[in-house]
Each structure stands twice: as structure tokens, then as C-alpha cells.
C-alpha positions as CSV (number, residue, x, y, z in Angstrom):
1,X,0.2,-70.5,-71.2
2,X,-1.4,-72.3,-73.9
3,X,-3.9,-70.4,-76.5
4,X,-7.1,-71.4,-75.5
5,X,-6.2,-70.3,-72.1
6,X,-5.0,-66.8,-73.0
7,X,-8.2,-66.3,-75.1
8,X,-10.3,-67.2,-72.1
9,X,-8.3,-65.1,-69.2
10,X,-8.6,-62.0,-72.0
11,X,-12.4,-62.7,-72.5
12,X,-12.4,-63.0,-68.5
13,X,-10.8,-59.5,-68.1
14,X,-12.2,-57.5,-70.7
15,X,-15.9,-59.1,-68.8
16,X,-14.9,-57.7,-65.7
17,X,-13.7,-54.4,-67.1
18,X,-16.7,-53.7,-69.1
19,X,-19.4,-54.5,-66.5
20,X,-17.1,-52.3,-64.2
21,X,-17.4,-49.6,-66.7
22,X,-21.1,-49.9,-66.9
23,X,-21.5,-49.8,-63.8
24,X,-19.6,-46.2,-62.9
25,X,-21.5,-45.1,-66.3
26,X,-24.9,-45.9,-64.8
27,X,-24.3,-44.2,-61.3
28,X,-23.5,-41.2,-63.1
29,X,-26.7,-40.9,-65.1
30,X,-29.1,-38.4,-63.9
31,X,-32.6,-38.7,-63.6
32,X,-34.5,-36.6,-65.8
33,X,-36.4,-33.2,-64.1
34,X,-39.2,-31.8,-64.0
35,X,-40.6,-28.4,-63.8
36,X,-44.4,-28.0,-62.8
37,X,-46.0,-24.0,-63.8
38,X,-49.8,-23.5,-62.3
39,X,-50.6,-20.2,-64.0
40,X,-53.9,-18.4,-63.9
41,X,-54.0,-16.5,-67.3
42,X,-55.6,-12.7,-67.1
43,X,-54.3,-11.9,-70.5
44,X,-54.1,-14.5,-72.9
45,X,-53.7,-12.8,-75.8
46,X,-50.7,-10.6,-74.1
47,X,-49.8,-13.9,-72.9
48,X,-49.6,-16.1,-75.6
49,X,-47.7,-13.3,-77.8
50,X,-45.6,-11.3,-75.4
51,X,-44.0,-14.0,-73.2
52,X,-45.3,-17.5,-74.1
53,X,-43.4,-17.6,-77.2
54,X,-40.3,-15.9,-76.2
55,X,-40.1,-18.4,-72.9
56,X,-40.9,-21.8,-75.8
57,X,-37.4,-20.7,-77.4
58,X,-36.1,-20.4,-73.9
59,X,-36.8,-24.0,-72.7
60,X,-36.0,-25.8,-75.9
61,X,-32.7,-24.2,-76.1
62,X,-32.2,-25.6,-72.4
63,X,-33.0,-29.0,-73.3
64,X,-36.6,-28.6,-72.4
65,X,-39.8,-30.5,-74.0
66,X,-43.6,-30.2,-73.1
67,X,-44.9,-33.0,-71.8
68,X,-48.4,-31.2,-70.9
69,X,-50.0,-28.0,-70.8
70,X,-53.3,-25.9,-72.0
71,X,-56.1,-24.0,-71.3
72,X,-58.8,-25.8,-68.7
73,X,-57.9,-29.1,-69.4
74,X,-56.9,-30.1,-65.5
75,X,-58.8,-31.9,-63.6
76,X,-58.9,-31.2,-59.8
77,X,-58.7,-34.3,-57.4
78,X,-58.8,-33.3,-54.3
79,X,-58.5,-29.5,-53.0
80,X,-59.4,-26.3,-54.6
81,X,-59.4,-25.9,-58.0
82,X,-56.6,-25.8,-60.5
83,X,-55.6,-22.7,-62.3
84,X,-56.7,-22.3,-65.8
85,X,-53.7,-23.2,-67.2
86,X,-50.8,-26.2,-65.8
87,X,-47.8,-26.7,-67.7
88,X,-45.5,-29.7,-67.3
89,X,-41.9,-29.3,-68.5
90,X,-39.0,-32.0,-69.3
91,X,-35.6,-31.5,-68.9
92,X,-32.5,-33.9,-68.9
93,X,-31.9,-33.1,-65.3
94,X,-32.0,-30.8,-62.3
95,X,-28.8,-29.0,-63.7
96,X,-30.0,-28.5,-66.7
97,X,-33.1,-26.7,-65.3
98,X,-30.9,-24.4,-63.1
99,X,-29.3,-23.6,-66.1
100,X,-31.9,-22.5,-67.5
101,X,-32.8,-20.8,-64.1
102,X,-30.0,-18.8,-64.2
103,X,-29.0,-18.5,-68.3
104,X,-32.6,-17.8,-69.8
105,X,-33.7,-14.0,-69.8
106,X,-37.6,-14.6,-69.6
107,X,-37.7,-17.4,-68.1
108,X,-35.4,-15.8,-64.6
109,X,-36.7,-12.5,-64.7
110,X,-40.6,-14.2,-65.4
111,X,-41.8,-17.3,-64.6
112,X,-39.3,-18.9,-62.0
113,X,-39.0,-15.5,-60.0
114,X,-42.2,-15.0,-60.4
115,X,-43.3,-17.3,-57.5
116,X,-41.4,-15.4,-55.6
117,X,-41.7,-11.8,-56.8
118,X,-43.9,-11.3,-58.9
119,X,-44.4,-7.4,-58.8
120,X,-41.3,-7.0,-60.7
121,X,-41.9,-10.1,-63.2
122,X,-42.7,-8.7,-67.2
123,X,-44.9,-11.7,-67.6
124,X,-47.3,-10.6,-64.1
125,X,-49.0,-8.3,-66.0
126,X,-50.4,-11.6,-68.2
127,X,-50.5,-14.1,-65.3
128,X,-49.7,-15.0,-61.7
129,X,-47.5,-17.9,-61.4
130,X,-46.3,-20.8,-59.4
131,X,-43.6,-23.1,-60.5
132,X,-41.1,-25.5,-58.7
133,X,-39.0,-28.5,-60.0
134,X,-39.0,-32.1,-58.9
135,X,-36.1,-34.6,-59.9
136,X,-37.6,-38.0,-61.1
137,X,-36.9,-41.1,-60.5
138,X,-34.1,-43.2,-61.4
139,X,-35.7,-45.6,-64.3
């Protein structure tokens, strides 16, 4: 084999190898996740002190950013009205938010749970809740 054609069968190979690669890198990537909190506020001083800070520490240490949220500042499009507050969370993925699910202290015993129980929830005494997750889409 002469030079040239060794250089071109290697830059050949390593082509196919490194698109393979890609492509089993790309299927594995997860869609980022996203958690959706409709939350009508009674207390919002209790609120804002005795769980919302707590439960900011909570998501950030899962990966977690804000991507919208605050008082009265929802517009309803069709149906009833919104709560007074709507929060809309980021997270890498939909593990990551079952982590955080199942790992934060506030966050399971509060506002996930509190969807579905709320009577026991330390946060129902500042706010009813409803939250639920949606994965996104691939981009």
C-alpha cells in the first residue's frame, strides 16, 4: 500500500468512526424537563420566608433554573382564571426532576405531594398547589 493511500483509508475510517460515535452520543441525550407549579398564595409573607426559600436551594441543587414565575403576572387564554402565582421550572431532564422528587426534603414532602395530598403538606398552610412535569422536545 502506498502512502497516500494509507493516509486516505485512515482519514476514511476515523470519518466513519467519529460520525458513528456522534451519532450513539446524540441518541443518548435527553431532552430537557419541565416542571409547571399553579399556586394560589394565602400567605405570602409565610410563603415567601418559610418555604419559598428553602424549596429555591432545593431546585438549584437538583439542577433546576427559573424560567418564569411571579405574582399576577399570567395571562388567562382561554378557561378560568390562573392562580395568582405560576411558576415554570428547568431541569436537565425528567430524571433529574425525579431526583429531586424523591432526594429534596421540601420539595417531596411540599410542593410535588401537595397535588396530591395536601392536608399533610408544611407548605398548605401558605398555598394550595398543583404541579406536574412535561419532558421537552428533542432540539
Amino acid at each position: 500500500m502506498t502512502g497516500t493511500l494509507k493516509i486516505t483509508a485512515a482519514i476514511a475510517c476515523g470519518l466513519l468512526v467519529g460520525g458513528g460515535a456522534v451519532q450513539v452520543l446524540h441518541a443518548q441525550v435527553k431532552p430537557p424537563a419541565y416542571v409547571v407549579a399553579e399556586i394560589a398564595v394565602r400567605d405570602p409573607e409565610g410563603y415567601e420566608k418559610n418555604f419559598l426559600e428553602p424549596t429555591r436551594k432545593e431546585i438549584s441543587d437538583h439542577g433546576g433554573k427559573y424560567l418564569a414565575g411571579g405574582y399576577y403576572k399570567t395571562l388567562s387564554l382561554s378557561g378560568a382564571e390562573p392562580p395568582n402565582r405560576v411558576v415554570i421550572l428547568q431541569f436537565p431532564n425528567m430524571d433529574a426532576i425525579k431526583a429531586w422528587r424523591e432526594q429534596g426534603t421540601m420539595i417531596g414532602d411540599v410542593l410535588l405531594e401537595a397535588a396530591i395530598d395536601v392536608e399533610h403538606a408544611g407548605g398548605s398552610k401558605y398555598a394550595s398547589f398543583r404541579v406536574y412535569a412535561v419532558e421537552g422536545m428533542a432540539q
